[in-house]
mmCIF file of the C-alpha atoms, coordinates in Angstrom:
data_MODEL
# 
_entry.id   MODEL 
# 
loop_
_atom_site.group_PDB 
_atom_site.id 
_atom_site.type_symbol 
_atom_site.label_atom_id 
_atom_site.label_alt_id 
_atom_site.label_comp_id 
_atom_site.label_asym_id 
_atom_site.label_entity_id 
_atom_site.label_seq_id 
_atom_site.pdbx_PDB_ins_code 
_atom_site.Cartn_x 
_atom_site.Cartn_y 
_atom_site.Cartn_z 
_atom_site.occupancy 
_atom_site.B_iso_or_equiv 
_atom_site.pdbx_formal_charge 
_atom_site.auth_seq_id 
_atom_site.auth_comp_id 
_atom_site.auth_asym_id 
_atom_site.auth_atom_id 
_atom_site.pdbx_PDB_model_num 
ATOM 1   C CA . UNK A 1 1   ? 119.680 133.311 69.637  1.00 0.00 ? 1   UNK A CA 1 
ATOM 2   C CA . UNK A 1 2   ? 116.771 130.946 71.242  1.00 0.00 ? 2   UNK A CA 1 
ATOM 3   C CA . UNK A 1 3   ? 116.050 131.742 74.696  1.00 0.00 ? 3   UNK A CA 1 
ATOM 4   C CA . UNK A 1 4   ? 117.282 128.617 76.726  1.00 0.00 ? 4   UNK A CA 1 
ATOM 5   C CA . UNK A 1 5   ? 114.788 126.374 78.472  1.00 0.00 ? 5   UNK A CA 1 
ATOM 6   C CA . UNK A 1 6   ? 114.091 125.417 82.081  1.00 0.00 ? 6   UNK A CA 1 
ATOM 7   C CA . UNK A 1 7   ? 114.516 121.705 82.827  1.00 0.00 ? 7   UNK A CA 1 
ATOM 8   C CA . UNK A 1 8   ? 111.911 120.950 85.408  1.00 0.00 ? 8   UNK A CA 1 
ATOM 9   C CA . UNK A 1 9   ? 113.335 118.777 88.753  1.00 0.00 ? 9   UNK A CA 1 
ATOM 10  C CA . UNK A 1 10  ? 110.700 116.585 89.882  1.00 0.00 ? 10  UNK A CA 1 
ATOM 11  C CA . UNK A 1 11  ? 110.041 115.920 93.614  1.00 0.00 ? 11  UNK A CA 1 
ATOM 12  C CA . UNK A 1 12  ? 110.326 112.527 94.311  1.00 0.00 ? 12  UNK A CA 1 
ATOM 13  C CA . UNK A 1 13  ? 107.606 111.232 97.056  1.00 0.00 ? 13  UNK A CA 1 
ATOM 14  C CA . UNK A 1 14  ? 106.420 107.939 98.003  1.00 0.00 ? 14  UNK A CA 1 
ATOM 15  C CA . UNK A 1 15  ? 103.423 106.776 99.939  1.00 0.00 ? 15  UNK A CA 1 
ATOM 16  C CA . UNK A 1 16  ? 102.756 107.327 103.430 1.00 0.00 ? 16  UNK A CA 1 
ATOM 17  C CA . UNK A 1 17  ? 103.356 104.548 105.650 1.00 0.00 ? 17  UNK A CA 1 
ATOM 18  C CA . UNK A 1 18  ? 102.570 105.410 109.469 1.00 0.00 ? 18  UNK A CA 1 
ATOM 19  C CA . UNK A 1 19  ? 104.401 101.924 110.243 1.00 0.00 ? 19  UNK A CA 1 
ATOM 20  C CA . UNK A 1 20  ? 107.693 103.850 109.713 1.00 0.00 ? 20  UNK A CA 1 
ATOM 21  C CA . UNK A 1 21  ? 106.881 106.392 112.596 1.00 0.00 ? 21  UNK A CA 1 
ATOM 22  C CA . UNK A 1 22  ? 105.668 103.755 115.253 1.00 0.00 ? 22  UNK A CA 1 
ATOM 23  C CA . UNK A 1 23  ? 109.053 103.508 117.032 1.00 0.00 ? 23  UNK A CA 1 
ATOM 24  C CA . UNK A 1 24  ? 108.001 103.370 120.508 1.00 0.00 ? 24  UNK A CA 1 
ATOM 25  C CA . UNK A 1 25  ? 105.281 101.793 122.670 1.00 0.00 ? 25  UNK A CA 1 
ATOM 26  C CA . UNK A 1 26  ? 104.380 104.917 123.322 1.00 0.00 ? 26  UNK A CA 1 
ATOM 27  C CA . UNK A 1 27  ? 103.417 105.860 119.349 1.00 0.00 ? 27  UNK A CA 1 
ATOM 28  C CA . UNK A 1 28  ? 101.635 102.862 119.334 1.00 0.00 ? 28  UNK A CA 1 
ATOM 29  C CA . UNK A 1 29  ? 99.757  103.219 122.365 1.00 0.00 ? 29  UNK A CA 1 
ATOM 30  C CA . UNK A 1 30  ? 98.584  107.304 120.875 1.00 0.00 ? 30  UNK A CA 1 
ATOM 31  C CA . UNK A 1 31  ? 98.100  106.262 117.421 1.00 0.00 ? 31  UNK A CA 1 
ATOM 32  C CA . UNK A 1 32  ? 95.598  103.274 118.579 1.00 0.00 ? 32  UNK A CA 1 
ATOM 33  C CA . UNK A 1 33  ? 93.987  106.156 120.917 1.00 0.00 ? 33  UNK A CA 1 
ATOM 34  C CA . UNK A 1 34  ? 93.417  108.413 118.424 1.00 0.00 ? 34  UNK A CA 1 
ATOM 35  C CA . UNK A 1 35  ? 91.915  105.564 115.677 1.00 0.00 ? 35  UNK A CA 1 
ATOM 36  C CA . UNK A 1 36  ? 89.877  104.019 118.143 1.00 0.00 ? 36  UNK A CA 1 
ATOM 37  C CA . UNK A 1 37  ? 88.633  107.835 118.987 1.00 0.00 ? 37  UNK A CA 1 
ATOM 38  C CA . UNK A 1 38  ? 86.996  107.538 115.513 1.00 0.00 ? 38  UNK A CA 1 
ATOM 39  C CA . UNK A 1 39  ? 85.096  104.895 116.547 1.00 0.00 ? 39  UNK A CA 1 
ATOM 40  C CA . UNK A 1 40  ? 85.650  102.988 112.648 1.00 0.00 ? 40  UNK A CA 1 
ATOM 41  C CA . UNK A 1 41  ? 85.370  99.602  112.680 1.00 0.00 ? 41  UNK A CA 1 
ATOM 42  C CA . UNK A 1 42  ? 87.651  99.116  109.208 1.00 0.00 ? 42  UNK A CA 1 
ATOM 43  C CA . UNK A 1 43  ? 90.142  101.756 110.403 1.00 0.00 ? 43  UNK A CA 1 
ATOM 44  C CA . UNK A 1 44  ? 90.846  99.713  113.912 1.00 0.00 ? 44  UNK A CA 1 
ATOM 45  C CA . UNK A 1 45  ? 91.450  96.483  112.176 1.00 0.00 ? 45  UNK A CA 1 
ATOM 46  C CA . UNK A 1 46  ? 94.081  98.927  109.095 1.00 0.00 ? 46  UNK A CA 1 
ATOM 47  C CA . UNK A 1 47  ? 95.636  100.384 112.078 1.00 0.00 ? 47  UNK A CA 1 
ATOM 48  C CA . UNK A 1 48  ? 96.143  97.244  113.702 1.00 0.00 ? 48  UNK A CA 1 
ATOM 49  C CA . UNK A 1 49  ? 97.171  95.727  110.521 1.00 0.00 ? 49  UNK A CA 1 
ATOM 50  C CA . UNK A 1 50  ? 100.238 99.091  110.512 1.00 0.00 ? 50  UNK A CA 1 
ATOM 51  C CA . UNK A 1 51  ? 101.273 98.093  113.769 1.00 0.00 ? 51  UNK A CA 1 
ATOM 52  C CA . UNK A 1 52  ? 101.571 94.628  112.942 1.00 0.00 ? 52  UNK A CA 1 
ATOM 53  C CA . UNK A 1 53  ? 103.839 95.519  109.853 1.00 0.00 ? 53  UNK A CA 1 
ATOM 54  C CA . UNK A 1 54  ? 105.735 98.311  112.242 1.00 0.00 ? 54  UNK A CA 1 
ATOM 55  C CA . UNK A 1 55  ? 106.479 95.502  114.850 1.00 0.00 ? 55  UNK A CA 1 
ATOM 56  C CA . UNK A 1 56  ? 107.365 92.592  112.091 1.00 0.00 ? 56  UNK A CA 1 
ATOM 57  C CA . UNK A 1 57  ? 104.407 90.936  110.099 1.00 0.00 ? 57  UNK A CA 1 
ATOM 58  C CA . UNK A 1 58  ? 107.029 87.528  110.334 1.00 0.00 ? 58  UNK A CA 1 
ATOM 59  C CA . UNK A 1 59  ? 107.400 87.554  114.196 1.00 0.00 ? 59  UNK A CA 1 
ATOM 60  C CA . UNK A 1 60  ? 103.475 88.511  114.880 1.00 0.00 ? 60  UNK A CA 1 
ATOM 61  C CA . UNK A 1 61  ? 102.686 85.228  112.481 1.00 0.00 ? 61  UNK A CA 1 
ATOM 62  C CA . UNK A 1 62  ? 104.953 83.129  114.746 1.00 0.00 ? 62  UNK A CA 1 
ATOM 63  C CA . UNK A 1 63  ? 103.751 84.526  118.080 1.00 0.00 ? 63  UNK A CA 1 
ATOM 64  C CA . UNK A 1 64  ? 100.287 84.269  116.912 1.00 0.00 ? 64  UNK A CA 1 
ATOM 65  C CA . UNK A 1 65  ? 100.615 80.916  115.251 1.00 0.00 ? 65  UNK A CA 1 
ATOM 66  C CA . UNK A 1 66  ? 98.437  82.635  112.621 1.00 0.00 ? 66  UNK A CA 1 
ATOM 67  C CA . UNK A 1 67  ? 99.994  82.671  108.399 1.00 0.00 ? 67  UNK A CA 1 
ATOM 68  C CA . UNK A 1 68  ? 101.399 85.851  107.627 1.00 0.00 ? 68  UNK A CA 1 
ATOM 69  C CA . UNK A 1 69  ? 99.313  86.165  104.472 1.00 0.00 ? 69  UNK A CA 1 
ATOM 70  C CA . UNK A 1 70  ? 95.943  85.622  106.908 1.00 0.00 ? 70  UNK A CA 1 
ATOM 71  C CA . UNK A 1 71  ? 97.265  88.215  108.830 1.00 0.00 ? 71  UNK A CA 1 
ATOM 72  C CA . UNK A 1 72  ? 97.793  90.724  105.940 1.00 0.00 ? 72  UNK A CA 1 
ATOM 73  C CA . UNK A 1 73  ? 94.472  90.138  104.623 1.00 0.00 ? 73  UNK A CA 1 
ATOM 74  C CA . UNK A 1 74  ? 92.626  89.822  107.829 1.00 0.00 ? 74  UNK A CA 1 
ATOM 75  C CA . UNK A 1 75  ? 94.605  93.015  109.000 1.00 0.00 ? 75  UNK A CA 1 
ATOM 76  C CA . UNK A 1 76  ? 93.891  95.028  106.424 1.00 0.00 ? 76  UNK A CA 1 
ATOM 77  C CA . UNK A 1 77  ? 90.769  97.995  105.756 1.00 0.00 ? 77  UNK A CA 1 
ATOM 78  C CA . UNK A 1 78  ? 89.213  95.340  103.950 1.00 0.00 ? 78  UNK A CA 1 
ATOM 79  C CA . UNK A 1 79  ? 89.509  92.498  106.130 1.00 0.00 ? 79  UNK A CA 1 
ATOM 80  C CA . UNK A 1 80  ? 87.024  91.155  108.859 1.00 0.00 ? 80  UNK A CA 1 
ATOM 81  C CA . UNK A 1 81  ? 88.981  89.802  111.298 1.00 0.00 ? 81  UNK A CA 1 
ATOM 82  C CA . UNK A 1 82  ? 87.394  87.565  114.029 1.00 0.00 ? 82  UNK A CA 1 
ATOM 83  C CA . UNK A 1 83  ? 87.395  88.571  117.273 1.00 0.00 ? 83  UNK A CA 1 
ATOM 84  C CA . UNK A 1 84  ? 89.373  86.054  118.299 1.00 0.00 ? 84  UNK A CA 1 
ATOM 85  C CA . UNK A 1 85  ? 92.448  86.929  115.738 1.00 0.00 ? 85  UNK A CA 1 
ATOM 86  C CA . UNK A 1 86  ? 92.049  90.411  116.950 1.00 0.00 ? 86  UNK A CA 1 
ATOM 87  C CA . UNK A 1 87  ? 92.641  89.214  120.701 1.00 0.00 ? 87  UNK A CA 1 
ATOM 88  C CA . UNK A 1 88  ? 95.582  87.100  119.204 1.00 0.00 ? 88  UNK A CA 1 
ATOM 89  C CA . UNK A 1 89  ? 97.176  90.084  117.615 1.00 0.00 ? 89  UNK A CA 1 
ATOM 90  C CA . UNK A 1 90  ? 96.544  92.349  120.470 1.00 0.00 ? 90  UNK A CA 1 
ATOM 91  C CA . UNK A 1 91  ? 98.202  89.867  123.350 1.00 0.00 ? 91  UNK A CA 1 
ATOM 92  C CA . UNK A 1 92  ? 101.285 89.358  120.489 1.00 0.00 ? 92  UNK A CA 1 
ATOM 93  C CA . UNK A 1 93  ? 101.869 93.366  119.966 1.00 0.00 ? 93  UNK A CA 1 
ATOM 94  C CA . UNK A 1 94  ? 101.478 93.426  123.955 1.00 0.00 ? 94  UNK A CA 1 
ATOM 95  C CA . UNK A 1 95  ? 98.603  95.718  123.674 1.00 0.00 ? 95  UNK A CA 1 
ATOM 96  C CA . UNK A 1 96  ? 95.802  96.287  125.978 1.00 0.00 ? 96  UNK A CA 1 
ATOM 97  C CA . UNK A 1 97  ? 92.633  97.603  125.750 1.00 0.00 ? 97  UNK A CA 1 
ATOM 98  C CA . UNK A 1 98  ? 90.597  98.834  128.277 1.00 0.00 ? 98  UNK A CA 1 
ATOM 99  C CA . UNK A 1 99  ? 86.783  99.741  128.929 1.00 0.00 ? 99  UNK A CA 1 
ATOM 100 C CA . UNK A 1 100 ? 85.662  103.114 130.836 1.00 0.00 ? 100 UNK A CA 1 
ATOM 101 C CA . UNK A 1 101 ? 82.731  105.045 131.498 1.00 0.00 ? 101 UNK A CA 1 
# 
């Protein structure tokens, strides 16, 4: 009699997406603390680009007056955003950022 063989299960995983976990102000606020902390140019402008998506790429367009797709690609680790679509995204998310010494 042949010994019987074990059917493997695979573990189904998808990507990590840290705009699924930015529920509150307050996650937003601490996640934009701690990127900023690394002091990454490219990661500020992904991060921003995760709380756009996590507050509603469609909405942040409108309120901006900027095209979604500019957004996306302007938002993302490749993107150079200007300063000025940066202050555009910031006033829309209703995020502040301060200076201190």
């Amino acid at each position: 009699m042949a010994p019987k063989t074990k059917t493997k299960t695979r573990t189904k995983t998808r990507p990590w997406d840290s705009a699924e976990h930015l529920e509150s102000n307050e996650d937003i606020a601490a996640y934009l603390d701690a990127v900023l902390a690394e002091n990454d140019p490219a990661l500020l402008t992904h991060a921003l680009g995760v709380v756009a998506r996590a507050r509603g790429m469609t909405d942040l367009a409108r309120q901006t007056g900027l095209g979604r797709a500019s957004l996306y690609k302007a938002l993302s680790a490749e993107g150079h955003p200007e300063i000025a679509t940066v202050m555009k995204v910031l006033d829309a998310l209703g995020v502040r950022m301060s200076v201190s010494v």
